[in-house]
C-alpha positions in Angstrom: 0.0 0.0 0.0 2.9 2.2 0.9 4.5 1.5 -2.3 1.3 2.4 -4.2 1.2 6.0 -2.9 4.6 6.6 -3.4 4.3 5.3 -6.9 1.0 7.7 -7.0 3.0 10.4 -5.8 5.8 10.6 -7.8 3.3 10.2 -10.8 1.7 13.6 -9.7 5.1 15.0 -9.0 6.4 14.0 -12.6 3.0 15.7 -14.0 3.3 18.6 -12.1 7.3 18.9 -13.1 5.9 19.0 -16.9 2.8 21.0 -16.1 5.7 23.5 -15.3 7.8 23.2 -18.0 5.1 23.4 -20.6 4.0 26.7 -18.9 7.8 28.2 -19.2 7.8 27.3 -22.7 4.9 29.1 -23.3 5.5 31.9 -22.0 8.7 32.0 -23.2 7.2 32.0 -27.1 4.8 34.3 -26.3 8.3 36.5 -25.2 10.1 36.2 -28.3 10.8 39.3 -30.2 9.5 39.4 -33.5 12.5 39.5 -34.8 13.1 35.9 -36.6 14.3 36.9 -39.9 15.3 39.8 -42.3 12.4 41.0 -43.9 12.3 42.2 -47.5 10.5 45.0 -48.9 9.7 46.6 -52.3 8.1 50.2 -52.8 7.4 50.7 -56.3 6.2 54.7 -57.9 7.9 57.5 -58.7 9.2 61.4 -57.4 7.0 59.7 -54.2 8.8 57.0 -53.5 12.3 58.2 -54.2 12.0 61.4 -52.1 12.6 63.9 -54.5 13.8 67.1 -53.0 15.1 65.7 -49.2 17.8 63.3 -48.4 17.2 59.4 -49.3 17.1 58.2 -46.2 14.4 60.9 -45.5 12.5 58.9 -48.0 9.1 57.4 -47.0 10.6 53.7 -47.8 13.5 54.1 -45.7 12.1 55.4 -42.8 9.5 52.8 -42.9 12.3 50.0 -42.3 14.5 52.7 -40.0 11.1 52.2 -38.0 10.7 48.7 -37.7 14.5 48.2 -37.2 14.1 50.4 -34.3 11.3 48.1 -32.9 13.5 45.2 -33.4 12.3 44.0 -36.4 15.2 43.1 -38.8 14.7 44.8 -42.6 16.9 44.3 -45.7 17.1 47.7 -47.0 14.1 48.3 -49.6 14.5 47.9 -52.7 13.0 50.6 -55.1 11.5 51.0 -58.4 11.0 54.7 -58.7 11.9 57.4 -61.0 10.6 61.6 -61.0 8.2 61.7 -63.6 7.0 58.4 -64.4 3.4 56.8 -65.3 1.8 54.1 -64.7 3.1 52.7 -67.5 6.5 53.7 -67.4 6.6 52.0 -64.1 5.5 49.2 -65.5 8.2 49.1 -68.3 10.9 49.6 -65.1 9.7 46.3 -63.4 9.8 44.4 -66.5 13.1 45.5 -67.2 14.2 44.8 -63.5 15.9 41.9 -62.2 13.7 41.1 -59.3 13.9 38.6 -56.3 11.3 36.0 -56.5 9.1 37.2 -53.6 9.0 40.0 -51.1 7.5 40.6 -47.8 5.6 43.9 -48.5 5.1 45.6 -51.8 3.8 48.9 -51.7 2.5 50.8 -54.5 2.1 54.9 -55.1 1.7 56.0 -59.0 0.0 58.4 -60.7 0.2 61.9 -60.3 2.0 62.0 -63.3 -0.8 60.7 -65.5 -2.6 63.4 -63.7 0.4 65.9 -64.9 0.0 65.0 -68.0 -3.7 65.1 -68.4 -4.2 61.7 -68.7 -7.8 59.6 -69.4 -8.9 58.0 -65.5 -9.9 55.0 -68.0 -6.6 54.5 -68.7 -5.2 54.8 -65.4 -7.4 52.3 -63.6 -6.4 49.2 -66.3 -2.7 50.3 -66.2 -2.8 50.9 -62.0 -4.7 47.4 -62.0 -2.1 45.5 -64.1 0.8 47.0 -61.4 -1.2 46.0 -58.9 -1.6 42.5 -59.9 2.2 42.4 -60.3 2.7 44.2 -56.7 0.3 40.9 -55.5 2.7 38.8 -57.3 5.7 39.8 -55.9 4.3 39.5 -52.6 4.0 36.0 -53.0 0.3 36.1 -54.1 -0.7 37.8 -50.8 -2.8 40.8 -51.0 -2.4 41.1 -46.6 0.9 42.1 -47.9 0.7 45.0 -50.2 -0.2 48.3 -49.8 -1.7 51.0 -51.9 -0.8 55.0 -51.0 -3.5 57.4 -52.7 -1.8 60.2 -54.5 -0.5 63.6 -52.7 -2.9 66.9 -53.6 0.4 69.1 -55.2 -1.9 71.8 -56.1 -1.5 73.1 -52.2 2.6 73.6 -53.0 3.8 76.8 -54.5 3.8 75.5 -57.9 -0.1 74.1 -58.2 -1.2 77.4 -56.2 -2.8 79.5 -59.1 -6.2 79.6 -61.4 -5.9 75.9 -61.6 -5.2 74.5 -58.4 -9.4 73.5 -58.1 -9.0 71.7 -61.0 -5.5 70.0 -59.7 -7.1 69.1 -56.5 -10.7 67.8 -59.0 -8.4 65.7 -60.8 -6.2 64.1 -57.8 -9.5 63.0 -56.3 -10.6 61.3 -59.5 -7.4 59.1 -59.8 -7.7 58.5 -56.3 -11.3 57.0 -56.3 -10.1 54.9 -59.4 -7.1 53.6 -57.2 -9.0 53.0 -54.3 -11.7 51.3 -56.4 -9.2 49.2 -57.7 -7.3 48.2 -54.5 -10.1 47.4 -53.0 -11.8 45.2 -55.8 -8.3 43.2 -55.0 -8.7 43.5 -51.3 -4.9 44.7 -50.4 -4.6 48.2 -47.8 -4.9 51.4 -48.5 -3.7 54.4 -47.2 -5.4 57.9 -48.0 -2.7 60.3 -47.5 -4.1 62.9 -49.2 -6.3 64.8 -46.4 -2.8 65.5 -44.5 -0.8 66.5 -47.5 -3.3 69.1 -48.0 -2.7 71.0 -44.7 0.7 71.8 -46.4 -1.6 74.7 -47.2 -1.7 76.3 -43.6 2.1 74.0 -43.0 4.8 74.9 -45.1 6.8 72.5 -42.9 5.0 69.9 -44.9 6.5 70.7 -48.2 10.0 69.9 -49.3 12.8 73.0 -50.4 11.6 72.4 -53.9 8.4 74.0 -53.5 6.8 70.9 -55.0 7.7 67.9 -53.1 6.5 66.2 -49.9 9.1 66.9 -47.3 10.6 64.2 -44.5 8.0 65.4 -42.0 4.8 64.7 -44.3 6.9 61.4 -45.3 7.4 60.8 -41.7 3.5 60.6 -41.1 2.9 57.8 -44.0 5.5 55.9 -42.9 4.5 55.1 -39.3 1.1 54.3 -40.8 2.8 51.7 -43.4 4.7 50.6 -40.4 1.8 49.7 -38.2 0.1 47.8 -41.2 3.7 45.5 -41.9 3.5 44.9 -38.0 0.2 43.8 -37.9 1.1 42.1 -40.9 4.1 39.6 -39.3 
């Protein structure tokens, strides 16, 4: 009989010794940083994405990763497809012409304004935006969780769209942005409207790079901790 309970006992004491162990180990997961690998990222557009009139790491894209670095989160350094002055479709030609990695982690996509520039049909826009999109889905390994869309700055608030046709701008910037929205949404990936708080550039020069045209790090500053929180969400 003595035997049994000691058996009994050391039974409960073995189950109770694992109980334990089981609850470290949990805990100690749910401690981990999120830090387990080196994340990629690609940001494709144009004068947007680069940072055109402010320092590159002042760039949107960069300070995004300088961001999640800082939270512990390890980042290659992004790689971008952007040039001043490009399309729609002249981004397209640049990815096609670009020796891409296989897959990335995030993928976000801001194009467009220039299209506006140029006076542009929407019609147009929307199948071209579409057909980056698709590729921006691609290249995030067929996850739309994992791309995000930026609506298009207002420039008609900077010195240079201030005039008898800044209503117009401002008319036209909301048009392409409905048709990007309408888009990113049809394919279910995040979007960001940035325009509302590039527009208070008008009452914040702050906002506005020394080029009187651009975004400057500040306003780039506020888009980035918003892409930010979506790619932490997003690991």
């Amino acid at each position: 009989m003595r035997e049994l309970l000691i058996k009994k006992a050391s039974s409960s004491l073995v189950a109770a010794m694992a109980l334990i162990l089981l609850l470290i180990f949990i805990a100690a997961m749910k401690q981990r940083p999120l830090q387990h690998k080196t994340h990629t990222y690609l940001a494709l557009g144009d004068s947007y994405t680069i940072g055109e009139g402010i320092a590159v790491e002042e760039s949107f894209p960069l300070q995004v990763v300088n961001i999640l670095r800082a939270k512990g989160i390890d980042f290659k350094t992004p790689k971008v497809i952007a040039k001043t002055g490009w399309t729609t479709d002249e981004l397209q030609s640049a990815i096609q012409n670009s020796k891409l990695e296989g897959r990335y982690d995030f993928v976000s996509l801001l194009v467009g304004v220039n299209d506006q520039y140029r006076k542009r049909n929407v019609g147009d826009y929307i199948s071209e935006f579409e057909s980056l999109l698709q590729q921006a889905i691609h290249y995030a390994g067929n996850n739309a969780n994992k791309v995000i869309v930026l609506s298009i700055p207002d420039w008609s608030v900077t010195p240079f769209g201030i005039g008898a046709t800044q209503a117009q701008i401002a008319s036209e910037i909301d048009q392409f942005n409905e048709a990007n929205k309408q888009v990113a949404e049809k394919y279910h990936v995040h979007y960001i409207d940035i325009t509302p708080g590039t527009r208070q550039a008008v009452c914040d020069a702050g906002l506005i790079a020394e080029d009187g045209l651009h975004p400057s790090a500040k306003e780039y500053r506020k888009w980035a901790k918003k892409i930010a929180a979506i790619i932490t969400s997003g690991l």
